[in-house]
N, C-alpha and C positions, 0 to 999 in steps of 0.2 A: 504493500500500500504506500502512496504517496501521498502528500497534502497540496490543497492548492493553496498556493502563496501563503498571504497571512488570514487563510479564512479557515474554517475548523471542518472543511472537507477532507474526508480522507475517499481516495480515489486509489481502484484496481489499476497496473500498469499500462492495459487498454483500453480504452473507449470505443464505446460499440458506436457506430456512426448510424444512425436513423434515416438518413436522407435515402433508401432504399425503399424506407415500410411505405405502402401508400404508393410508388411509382413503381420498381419494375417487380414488386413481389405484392402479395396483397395479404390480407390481418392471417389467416391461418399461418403462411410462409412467414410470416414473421414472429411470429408467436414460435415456432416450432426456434429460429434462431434467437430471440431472444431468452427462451427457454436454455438455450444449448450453453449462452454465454454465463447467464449466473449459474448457470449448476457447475462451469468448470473456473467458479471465482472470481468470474468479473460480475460489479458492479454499477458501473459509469456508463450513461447511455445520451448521445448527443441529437440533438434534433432541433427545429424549427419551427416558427410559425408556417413559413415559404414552402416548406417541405410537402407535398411537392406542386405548387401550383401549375407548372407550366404542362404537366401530362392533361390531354382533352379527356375534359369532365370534371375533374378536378377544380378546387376552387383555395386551397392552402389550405394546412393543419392537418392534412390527413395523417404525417406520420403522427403527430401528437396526439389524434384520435385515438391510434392504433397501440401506439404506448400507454394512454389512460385505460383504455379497454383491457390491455394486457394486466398493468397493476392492479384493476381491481378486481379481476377473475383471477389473479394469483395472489393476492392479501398481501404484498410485497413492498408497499410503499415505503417502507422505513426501510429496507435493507437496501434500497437501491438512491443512487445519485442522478438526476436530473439536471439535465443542460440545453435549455433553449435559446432561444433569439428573436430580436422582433427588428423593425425597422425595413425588410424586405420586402413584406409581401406589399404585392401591389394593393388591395384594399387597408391598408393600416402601414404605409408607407412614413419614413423618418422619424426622427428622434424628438421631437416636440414634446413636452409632458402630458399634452393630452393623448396622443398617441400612443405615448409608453404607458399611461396608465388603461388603455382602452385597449391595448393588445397584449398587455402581459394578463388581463382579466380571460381574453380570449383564452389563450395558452392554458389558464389556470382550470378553464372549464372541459377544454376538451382531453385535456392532461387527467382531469377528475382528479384533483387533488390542492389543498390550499397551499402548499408554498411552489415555490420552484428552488434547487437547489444553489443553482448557478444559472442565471440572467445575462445573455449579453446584448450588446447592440451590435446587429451583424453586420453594418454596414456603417460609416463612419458620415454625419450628415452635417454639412460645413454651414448648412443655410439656419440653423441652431444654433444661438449661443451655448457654451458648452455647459455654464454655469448652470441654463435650466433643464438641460437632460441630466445632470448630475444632482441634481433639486428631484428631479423626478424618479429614477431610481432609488435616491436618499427616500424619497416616500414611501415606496414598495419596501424596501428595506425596514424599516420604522414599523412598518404595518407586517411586520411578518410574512410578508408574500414571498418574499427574495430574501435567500439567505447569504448569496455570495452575488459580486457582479464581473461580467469580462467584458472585453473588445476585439472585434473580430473586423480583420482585413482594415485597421487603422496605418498608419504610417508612423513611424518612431515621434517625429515630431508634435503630433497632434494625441498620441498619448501621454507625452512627456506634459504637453501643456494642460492635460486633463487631469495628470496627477499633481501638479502642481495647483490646482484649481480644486481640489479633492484634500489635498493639505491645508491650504490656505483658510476656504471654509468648515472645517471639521467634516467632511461630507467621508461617505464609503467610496472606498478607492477601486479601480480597477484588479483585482486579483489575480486576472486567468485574463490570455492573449490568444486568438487561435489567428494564425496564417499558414500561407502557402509555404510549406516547407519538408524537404525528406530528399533522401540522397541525388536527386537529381534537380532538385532546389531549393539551393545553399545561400548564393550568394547574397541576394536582396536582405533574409532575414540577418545572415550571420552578420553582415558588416551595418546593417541600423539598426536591429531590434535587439538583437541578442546584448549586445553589451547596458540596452536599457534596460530590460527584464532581469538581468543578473543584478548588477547595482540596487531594483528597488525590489527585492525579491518578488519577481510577478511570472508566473506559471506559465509555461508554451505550451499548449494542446493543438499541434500541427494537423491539418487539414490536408487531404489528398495525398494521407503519408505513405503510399503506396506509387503515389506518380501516375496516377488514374489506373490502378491498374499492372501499371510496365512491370513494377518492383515483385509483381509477382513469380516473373517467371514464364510467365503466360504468351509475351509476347517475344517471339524471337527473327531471326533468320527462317525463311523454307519452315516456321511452322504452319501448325494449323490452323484457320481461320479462327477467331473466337466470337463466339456473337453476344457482344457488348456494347452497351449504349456506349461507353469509354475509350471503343478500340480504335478511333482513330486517333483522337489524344494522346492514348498510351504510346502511339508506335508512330509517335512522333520524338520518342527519347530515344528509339532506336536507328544510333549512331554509332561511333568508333570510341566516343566516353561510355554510350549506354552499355555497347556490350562487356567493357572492359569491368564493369560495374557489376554484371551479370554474370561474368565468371567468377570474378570475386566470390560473389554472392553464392554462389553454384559451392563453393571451394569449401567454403565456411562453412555453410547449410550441410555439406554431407560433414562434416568433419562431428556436429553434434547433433546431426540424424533427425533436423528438425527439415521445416517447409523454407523455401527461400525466402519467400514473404516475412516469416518469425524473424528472419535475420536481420531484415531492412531495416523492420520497425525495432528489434533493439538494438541495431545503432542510432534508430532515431530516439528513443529512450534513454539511452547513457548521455546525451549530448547537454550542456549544461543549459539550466532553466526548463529543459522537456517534462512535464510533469505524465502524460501520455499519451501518445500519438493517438490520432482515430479514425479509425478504418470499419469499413461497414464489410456486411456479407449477404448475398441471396439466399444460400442455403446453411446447414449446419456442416454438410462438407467443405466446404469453402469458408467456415468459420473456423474449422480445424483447423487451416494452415495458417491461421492468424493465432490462436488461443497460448502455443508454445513463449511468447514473450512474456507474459505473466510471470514466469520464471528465466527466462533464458536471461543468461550472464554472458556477454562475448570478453575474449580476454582484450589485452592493452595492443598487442599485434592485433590482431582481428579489427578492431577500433581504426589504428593507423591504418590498415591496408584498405578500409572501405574510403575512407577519407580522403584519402592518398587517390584514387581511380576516380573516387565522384570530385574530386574539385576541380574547378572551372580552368 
């Protein structure tokens, strides 16, 4: 278990990604993986309001349906950690206090449950003073709705001046950061964010820590088609760094008999300020090959040599 930042969450080493339930799988297929992740020890489950609007028929919050629906046909609400977002979807758009008060209620109803563990703002919204979206969280907050708060897909800059803004007023600080980040994207976070997250101890929970996909393993050379919503994205890493990164990975993986994907994600978990990468799955077999980082240790070599092939 890990904690986030300075908030009294304690979080499994993975994060189960939700942006799946509701679009390419539906409540039964996900129930069966959710099912699969806390019985082998994870906890942490990430989702949206947005999730997933854009598939036809859809209209937002369905993965949050599908997780309220799940906690209360399995009485699990306390054993489990909760991580959503508002600010995306397009009917309950930006960070205004009216809106973070009128969509974190949304969350809270179709979640079925009165708090949310971790609150973020997914999307960083400049036409807001910062003062009253941090007013406004500070509310939920207060009111017991939100126990923790993050920021997702901000810029080092515009968090720096929210937590300064979060100090100044006495207000709840950002705890938990999620961006774009994992061995095949390094650069951006590691040279702006990383050394702000470290300094004020605030939690990485990297996003697409898989590389849509690629870091599985899944995409290679002369293989087989995969039919994925992702697979053009993924096999867009496959290049002369990508494969380099793929044997590695290959090397390691047999060396402790795990999945290649285990591997990705605990270099992306040893990296400093990562509190737990998050990565979704269709099925419980394709959760398997995620499940081994909950435990997996890679040594000081192992570290270096991924490091060493993924950098830019």
């Amino acid at each position: 278990m890990t904690t986030i930042g300075s908030s009294d969450l304690d979080v499994s080493r993975l994060c189960l990604g939700g942006n799946v339930f509701g679009w390419t799988i539906d409540e039964d297929a996900s129930f069966e993986v959710l099912d699969a992740y806390v019985a082998a020890g994870g906890n942490f489950i990430d989702t949206a309001d947005s999730y997933f609007w854009r598939k036809p028929g859809n209209s937002g919050g369905e993965s949050e349906t599908i997780i309220g629906n799940w906690m209360a046909a399995r009485g699990n609400r306390d054993d489990v950690v909760i991580a959503t977002k508002v600010s995306s979807l397009p009917s309950r758009p930006g960070l205004s206090a009216a809106n973070i008060a009128e969509a974190a209620d949304d969350c809270l109803r179709r979640l079925r449950t009165d708090r949310i563990d971790l609150l973020y703002a997914h999307r960083d919204d400049e036409s807001v003073a910062q003062e009253e979206t941090l007013d406004a969280f500070a509310t939920l907050v207060k009111a017991g709705k939100v126990r923790a708060l993050g920021a997702s897909n901000f810029t080092a800059e515009r968090l720096r001046s929210a937590l300064e803004i979060s100090d100044r007023d006495g207000l709840p600080r950002y705890e938990a950061v999620q961006p774009h980040y994992n061995l095949m994207e390094r650069s951006d976070f590691e040279a702006s964010q990383a050394p702000l997250l470290e300094s004020e101890n605030i939690a990485c929970l990297p996003y697409y820590a898989l590389a849509k996909g690629f870091l599985t393993g899944k995409y290679r050379d002369g293989g087989p088609s995969v039919d994925s919503v992702r697979a053009e994205g993924a096999l867009e890493y496959l290049d002369d760094r990508g494969r380099a990164v793929l044997a590695a990975l290959d090397e390691i993986a047999a060396g402790h008999e795990v999945p290649v994907a285990a591997v990705a994600l605990a270099w992306l978990a040893a990296q400093p300020t990562v509190a737990a990468p998050i990565a979704s799955a269709r099925t419980p077999e394709q959760l398997a090959d995620l499940l081994p980082v909950l435990t997996l240790q890679l040594t000081d070599d192992e570290l270096r040599l991924l490091s060493h092939v993924s950098s830019a």
